[in-house]
C-alpha positions in Angstrom: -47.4 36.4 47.3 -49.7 34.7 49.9 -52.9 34.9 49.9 -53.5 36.9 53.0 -51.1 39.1 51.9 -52.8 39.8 48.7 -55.6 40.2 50.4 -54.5 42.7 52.7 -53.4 44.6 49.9 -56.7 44.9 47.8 -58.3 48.1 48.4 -61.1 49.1 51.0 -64.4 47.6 50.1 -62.8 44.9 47.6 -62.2 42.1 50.7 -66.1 42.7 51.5 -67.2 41.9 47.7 -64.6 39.0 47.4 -66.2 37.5 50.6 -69.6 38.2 49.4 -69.1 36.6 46.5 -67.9 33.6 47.6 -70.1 33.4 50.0 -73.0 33.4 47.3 -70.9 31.5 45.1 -70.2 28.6 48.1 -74.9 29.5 48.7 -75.4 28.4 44.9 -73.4 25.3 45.0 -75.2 24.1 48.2 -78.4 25.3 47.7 -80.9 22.5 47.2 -82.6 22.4 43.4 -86.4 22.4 43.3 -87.9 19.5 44.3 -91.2 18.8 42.3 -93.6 17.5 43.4 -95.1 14.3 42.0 -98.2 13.8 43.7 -99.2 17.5 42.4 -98.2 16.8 38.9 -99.9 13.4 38.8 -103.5 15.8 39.7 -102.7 17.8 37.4 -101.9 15.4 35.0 -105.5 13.6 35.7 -107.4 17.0 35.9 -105.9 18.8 32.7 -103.8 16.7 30.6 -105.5 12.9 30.7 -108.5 14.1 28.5 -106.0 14.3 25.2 -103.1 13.2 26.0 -104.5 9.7 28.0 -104.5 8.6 31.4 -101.5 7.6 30.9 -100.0 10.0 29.1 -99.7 7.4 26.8 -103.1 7.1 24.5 -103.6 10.4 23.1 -107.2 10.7 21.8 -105.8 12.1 18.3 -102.6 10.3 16.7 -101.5 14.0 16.0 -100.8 14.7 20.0 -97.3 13.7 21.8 -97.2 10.9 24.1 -95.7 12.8 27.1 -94.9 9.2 29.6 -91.2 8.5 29.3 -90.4 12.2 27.6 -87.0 14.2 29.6 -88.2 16.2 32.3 -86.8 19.0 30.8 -88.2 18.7 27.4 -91.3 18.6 29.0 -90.6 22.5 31.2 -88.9 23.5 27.9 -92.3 23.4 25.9 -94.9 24.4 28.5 -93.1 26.9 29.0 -92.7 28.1 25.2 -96.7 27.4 25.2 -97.0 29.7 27.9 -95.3 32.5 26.1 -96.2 32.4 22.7 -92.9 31.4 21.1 -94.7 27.7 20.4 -97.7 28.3 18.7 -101.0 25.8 19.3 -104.5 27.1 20.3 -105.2 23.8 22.4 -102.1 23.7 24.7 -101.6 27.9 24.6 -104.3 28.4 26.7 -103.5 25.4 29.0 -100.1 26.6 29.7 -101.3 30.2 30.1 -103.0 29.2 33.4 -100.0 26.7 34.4 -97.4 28.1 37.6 -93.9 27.4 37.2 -94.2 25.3 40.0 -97.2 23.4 37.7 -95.1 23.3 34.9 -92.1 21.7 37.0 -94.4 19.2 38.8 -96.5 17.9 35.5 -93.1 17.7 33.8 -91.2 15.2 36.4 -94.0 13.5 36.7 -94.7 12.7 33.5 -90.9 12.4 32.9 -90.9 9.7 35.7 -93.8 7.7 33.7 -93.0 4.7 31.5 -92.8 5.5 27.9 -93.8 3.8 24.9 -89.8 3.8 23.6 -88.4 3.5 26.4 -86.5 0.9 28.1 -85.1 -0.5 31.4 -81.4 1.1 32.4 
C-alpha cells in the first residue's frame, strides 16, 4: 500500500490532523532554541550575584557559597529555578530567584556558564 493510497483511505478529518502534526512536528525541529543573552546576564551578574558570589563568579565572600564560573549552563537554570520554587531551600538565594524571569535565569546561567572556572580546563 502506498502512501497516498493509505492516505486516501484514512477517514475525514484524520489527513487534516496528520498534516497538522507534521507540520508542528517539522515547526519544532526548526524552530530556533532561546538565545540568551550574555550582555544581560553579565548585569545581572554584576548587579545581583557579584556581592557573594565574586566578580567573577569565582571568589565567593564565604567558602560555604558555589563558585558559579565554569558551572554547565544547565545546572545553573536547573537550581535557580528550584530556588525560585521552593523545592531548594536557602533564605539568601530564595528570595533572589523569586524576583529572577525565566529569561534572567537563562541569561545569568549562560553567562556564567561561558565564564572560566576554577576546575576547568581548555578543550
Amino acid at each position: 500500500m502506498s502512501l497516498s493510497s493509505s492516505t486516501s483511505a484514512m477517514k475525514p478529518g484524520m489527513r487534516l490532523r496528520l498534516a497538522s502534526f507534521a507540520a508542528a512536528v517539522s515547526f519544532g525541529v526548526a524552530a530556533p532554541a532561546f538565545a540568551a543573552d550574555i550582555a544581560a546576564g553579565a548585569r545581572l551578574a554584576n548587579e545581583r550575584c557579584a556581592a557573594c558570589h565574586g566578580k567573577d563568579g569565582n571568589t565567593p565572600v564565604d567558602p560555604s557559597y558555589p563558585r558559579l564560573s565554569g558551572q554547565h549552563e544547565d545546572y545553573l537554570v536547573h537550581a535557580l529555578k528550584a530556588y525560585r520554587n521552593d523545592s531548594r531551600k536557602n533564605a539568601i538565594m530564595g528570595a533572589q530567584a523569586k524576583t529572577l524571569s525565566p529569561a534572567d535565569i537563562e541569561n545569568v546561567s549562560a553567562y556564567y556558564a561561558r565564564q572560566p572556572g576554577m576546575m576547568t580546563h581548555d578543550r
